[in-house]
MARNUMI-819293 format. One line per field, with one value per residue: x, y, z of N, C-alpha, C in turn; residue number from 1. Coordinates in pm, whole numbers. Example, Ala and Ser with C-alpha at 12.3 -4.5 7.8 and 13.67 -1.06 7.14 Angstrom:
residues 2
n.c1: 1319|1285;
n.c2: -569|-225;
n.c3: 780|708;
ca.c1: 1230|1367;
ca.c2: -450|-106;
ca.c3: 780|714;
c.c1: 1320|1290;
c.c2: -330|3;
c.c3: 780|787;
seq: 1|2;
//
This chain:
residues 173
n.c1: 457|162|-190|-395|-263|-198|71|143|270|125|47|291|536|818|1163|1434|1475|1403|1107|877|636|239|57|-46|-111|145|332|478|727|762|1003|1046|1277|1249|1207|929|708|435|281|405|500|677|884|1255|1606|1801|2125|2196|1921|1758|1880|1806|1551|1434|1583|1402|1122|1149|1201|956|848|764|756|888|1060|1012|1148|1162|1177|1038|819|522|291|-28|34|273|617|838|1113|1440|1535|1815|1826|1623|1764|1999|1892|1794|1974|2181|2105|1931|2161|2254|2114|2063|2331|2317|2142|2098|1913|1694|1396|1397|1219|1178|1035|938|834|1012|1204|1491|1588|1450|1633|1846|1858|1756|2013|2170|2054|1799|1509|1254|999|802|562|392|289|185|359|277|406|648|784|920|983|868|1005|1292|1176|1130|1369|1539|1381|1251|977|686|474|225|21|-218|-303|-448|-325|-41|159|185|-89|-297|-545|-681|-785|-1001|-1216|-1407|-1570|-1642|-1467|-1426|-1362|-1143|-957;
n.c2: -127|-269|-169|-83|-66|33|197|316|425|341|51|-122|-234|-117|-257|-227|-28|-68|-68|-301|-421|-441|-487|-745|-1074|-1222|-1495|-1632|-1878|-2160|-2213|-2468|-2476|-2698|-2981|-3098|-2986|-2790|-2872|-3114|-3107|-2874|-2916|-2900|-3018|-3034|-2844|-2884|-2974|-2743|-2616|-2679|-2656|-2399|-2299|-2353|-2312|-2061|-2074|-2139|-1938|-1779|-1496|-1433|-1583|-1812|-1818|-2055|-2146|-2241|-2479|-2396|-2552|-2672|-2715|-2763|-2824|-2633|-2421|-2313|-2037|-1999|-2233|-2203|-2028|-2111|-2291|-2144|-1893|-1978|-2077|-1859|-1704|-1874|-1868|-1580|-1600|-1791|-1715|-1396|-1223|-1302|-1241|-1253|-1394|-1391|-1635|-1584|-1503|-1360|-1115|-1139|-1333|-1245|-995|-1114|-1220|-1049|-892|-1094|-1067|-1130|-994|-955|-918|-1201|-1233|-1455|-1400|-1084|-952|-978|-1188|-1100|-799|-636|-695|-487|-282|-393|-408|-148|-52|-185|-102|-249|-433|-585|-878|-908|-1184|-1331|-1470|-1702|-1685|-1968|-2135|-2389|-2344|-2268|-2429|-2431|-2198|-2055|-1940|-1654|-1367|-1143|-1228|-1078|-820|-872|-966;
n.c3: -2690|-2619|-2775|-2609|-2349|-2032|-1890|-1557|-1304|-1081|-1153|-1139|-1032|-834|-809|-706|-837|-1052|-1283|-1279|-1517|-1396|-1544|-1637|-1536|-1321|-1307|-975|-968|-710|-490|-202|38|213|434|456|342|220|-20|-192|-424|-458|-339|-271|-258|-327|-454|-733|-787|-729|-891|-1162|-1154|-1107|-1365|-1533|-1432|-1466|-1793|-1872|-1811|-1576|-1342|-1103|-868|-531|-240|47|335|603|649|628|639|804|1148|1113|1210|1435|1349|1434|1388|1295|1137|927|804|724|551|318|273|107|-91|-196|-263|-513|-664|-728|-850|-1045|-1217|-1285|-1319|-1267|-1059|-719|-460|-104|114|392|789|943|1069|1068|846|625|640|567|355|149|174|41|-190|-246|-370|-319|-48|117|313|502|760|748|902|1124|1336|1390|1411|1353|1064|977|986|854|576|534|509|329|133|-55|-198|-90|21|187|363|481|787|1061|1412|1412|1194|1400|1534|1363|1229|1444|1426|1322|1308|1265|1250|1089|854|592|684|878|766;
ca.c1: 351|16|-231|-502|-194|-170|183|204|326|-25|35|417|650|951|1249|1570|1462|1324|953|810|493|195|-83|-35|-65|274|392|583|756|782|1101|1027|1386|1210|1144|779|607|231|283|528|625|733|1002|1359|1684|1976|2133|2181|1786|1690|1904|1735|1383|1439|1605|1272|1047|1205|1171|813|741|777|842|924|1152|1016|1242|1129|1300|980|723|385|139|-96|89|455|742|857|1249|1471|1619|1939|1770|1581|1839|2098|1837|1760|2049|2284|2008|1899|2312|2276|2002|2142|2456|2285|2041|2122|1800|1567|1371|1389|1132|1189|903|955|810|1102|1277|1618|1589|1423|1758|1972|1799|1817|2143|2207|2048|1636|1451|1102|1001|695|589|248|179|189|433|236|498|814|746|1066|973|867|1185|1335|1131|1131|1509|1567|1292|1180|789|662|363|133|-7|-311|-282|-463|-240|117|117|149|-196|-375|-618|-770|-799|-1088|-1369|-1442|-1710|-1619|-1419|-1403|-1310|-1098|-835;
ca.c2: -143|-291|-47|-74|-121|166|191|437|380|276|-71|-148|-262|-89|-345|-147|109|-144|-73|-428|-337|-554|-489|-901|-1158|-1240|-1622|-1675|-2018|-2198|-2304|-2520|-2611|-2769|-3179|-3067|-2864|-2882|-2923|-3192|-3074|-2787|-2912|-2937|-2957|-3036|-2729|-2874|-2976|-2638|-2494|-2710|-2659|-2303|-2281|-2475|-2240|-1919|-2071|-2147|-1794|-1751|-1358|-1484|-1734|-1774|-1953|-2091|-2248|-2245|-2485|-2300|-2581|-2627|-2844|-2785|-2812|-2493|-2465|-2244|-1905|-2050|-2344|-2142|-1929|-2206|-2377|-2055|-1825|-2068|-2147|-1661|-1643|-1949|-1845|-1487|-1587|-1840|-1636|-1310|-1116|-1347|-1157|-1341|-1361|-1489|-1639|-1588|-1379|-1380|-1062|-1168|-1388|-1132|-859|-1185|-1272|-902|-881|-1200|-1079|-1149|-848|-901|-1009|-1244|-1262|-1512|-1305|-973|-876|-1039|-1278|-1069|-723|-610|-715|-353|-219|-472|-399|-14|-24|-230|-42|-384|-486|-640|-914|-931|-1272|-1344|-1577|-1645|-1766|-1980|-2246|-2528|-2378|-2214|-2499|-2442|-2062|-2044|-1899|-1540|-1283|-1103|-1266|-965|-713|-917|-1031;
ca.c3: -2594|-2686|-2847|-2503|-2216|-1961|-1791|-1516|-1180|-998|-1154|-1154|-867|-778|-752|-667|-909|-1211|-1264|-1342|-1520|-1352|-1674|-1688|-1405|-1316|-1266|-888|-909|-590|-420|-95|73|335|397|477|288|193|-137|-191|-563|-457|-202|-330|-157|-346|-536|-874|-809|-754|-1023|-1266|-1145|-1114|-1496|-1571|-1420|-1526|-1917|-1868|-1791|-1412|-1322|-976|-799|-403|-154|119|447|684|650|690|617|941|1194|1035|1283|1425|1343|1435|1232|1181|1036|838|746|681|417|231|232|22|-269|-256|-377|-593|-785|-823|-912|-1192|-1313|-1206|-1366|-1194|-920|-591|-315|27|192|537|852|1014|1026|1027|776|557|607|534|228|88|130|-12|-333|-277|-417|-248|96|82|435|564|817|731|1014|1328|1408|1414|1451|1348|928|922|997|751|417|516|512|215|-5|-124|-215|44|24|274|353|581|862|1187|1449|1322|1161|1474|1578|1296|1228|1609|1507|1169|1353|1215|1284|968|744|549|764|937|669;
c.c1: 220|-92|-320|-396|-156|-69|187|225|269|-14|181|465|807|1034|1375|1606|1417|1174|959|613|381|70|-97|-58|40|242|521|629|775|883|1088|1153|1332|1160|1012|677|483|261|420|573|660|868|1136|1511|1810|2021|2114|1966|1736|1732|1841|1610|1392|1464|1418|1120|1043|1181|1045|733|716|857|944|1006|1080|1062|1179|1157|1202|837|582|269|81|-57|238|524|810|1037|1316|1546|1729|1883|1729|1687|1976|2035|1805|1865|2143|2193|1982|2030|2324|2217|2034|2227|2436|2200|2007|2045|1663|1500|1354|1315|1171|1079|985|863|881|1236|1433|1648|1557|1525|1864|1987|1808|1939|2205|2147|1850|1591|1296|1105|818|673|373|175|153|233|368|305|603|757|843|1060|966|956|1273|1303|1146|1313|1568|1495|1266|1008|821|536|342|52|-122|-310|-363|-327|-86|70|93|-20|-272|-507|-748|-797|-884|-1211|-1338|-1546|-1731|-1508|-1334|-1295|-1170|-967|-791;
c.c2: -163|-184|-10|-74|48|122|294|340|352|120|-117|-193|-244|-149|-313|-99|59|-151|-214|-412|-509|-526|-619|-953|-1213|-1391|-1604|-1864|-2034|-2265|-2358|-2553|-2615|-2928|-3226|-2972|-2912|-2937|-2979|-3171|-2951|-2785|-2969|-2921|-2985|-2928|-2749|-2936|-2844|-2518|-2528|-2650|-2478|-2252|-2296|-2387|-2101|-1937|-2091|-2036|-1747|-1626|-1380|-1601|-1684|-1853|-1925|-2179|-2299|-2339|-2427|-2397|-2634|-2763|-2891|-2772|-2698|-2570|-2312|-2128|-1926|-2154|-2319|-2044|-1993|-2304|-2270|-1974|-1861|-2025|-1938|-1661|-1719|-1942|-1673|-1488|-1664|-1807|-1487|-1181|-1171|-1258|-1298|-1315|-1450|-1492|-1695|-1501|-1372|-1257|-1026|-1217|-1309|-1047|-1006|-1189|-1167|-894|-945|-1206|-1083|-1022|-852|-1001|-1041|-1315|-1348|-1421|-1180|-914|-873|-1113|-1227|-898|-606|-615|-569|-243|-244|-417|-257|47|-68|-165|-137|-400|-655|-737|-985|-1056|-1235|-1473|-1549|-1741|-1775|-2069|-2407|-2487|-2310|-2254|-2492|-2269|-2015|-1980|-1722|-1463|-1239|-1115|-1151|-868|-746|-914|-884;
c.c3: -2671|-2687|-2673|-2352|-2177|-1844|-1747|-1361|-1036|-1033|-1250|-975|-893|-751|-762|-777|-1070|-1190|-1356|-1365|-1436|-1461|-1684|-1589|-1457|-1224|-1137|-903|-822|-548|-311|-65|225|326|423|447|275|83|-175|-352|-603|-382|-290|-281|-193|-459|-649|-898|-865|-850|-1118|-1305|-1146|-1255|-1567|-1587|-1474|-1700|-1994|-1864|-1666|-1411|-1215|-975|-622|-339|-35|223|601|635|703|674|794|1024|1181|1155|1289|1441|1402|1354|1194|1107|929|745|655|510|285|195|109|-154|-277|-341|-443|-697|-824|-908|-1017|-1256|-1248|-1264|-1327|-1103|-855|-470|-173|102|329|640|957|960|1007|900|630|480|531|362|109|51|27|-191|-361|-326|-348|-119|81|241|481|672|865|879|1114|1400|1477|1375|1406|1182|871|898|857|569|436|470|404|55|-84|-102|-100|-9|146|281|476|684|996|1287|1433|1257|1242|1540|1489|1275|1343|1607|1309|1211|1297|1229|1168|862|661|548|829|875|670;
seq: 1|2|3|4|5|6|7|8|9|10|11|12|13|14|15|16|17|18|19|20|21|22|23|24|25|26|27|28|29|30|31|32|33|34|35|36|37|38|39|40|41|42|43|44|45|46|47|48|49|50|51|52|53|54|55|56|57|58|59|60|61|62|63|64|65|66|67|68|69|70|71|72|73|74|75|76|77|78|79|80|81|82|83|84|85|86|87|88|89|90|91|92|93|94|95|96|97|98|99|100|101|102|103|104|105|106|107|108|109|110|111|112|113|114|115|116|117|118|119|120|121|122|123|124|125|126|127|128|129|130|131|132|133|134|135|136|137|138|139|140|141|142|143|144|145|146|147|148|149|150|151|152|153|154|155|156|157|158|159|160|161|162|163|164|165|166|167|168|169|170|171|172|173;
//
């Protein structure tokens, strides 16, 4: 341990009982399997794609892997949870089972999708809107004992754009 680095358990994350120290900013790579994402070089949808790009990211220095089955950019096409669940579940056990010390996030706020994704091997739940959508996420991460990130959102994403007005900003978030 470096001569100035303070490890105690105020700045670590708990991942089914592995403290991951956070003294560093930590690299999430981005998995998009969706055909609409915002950022189009993040979107990837054929397995040996995302095993590559995932190998790729992980040797670059990425703590993280986050999969993703819901477009969230403003205006995205609402799908349904098997949809979502059908594009993400496959690639959570594909990326355990090929790199099976990766940590795995599932970006979702969809608390089915969430318990599936767990099971299936994800270790954190990376949710946009901090459990306003689905109500039920809290249940989910309390039961799994998984780190949770909290996202800020107003709205969803088909009307977010029509919802930016703020009194306090701040306070608000």
């Amino acid at each position: 341990m470096a001569k100035n680095t303070v490890f105690s358990k105020k700045n670590t994350l708990n991942i089914k009982g592995n403290l991951i120290a956070l003294d560093r900013p930590k690299v999430m790579g981005i998995l998009n399997v969706t055909p609409d994402s915002f950022y189009a070089g993040s979107r990837v949808n054929q397995m040996n794609e995302i095993l590559e790009r995932a190998k790729l990211m992980l040797e670059s220095g990425a703590s993280f892997l986050d999969v993703g089955g819901y477009s969230s950019r403003p205006g995205a096409e609402d799908i349904s949870i098997e949809e979502e669940i059908n594009r993400t579940i496959p690639v959570v056990k594909e990326l355990k089972s090929s790199f099976p010390q990766a940590l795995i996030s599932i970006d979702t706020f969809r608390s089915k999708v969430a318990s599936k994704a767990i099971e299936s091997g994800a270790d954190i739940i990376n949710d946009i809107s901090a459990g306003e959508l689905d109500k039920q996420m809290f249940d989910v991460v309390a039961e799994a004992k998984a780190p949770y990130i909290m996202m800020h959102m107003k709205g969803t994403p088909q009307n977010m754009v029509a919802k930016t007005n703020y009194e306090d900003i701040l306070k608000e978030v």
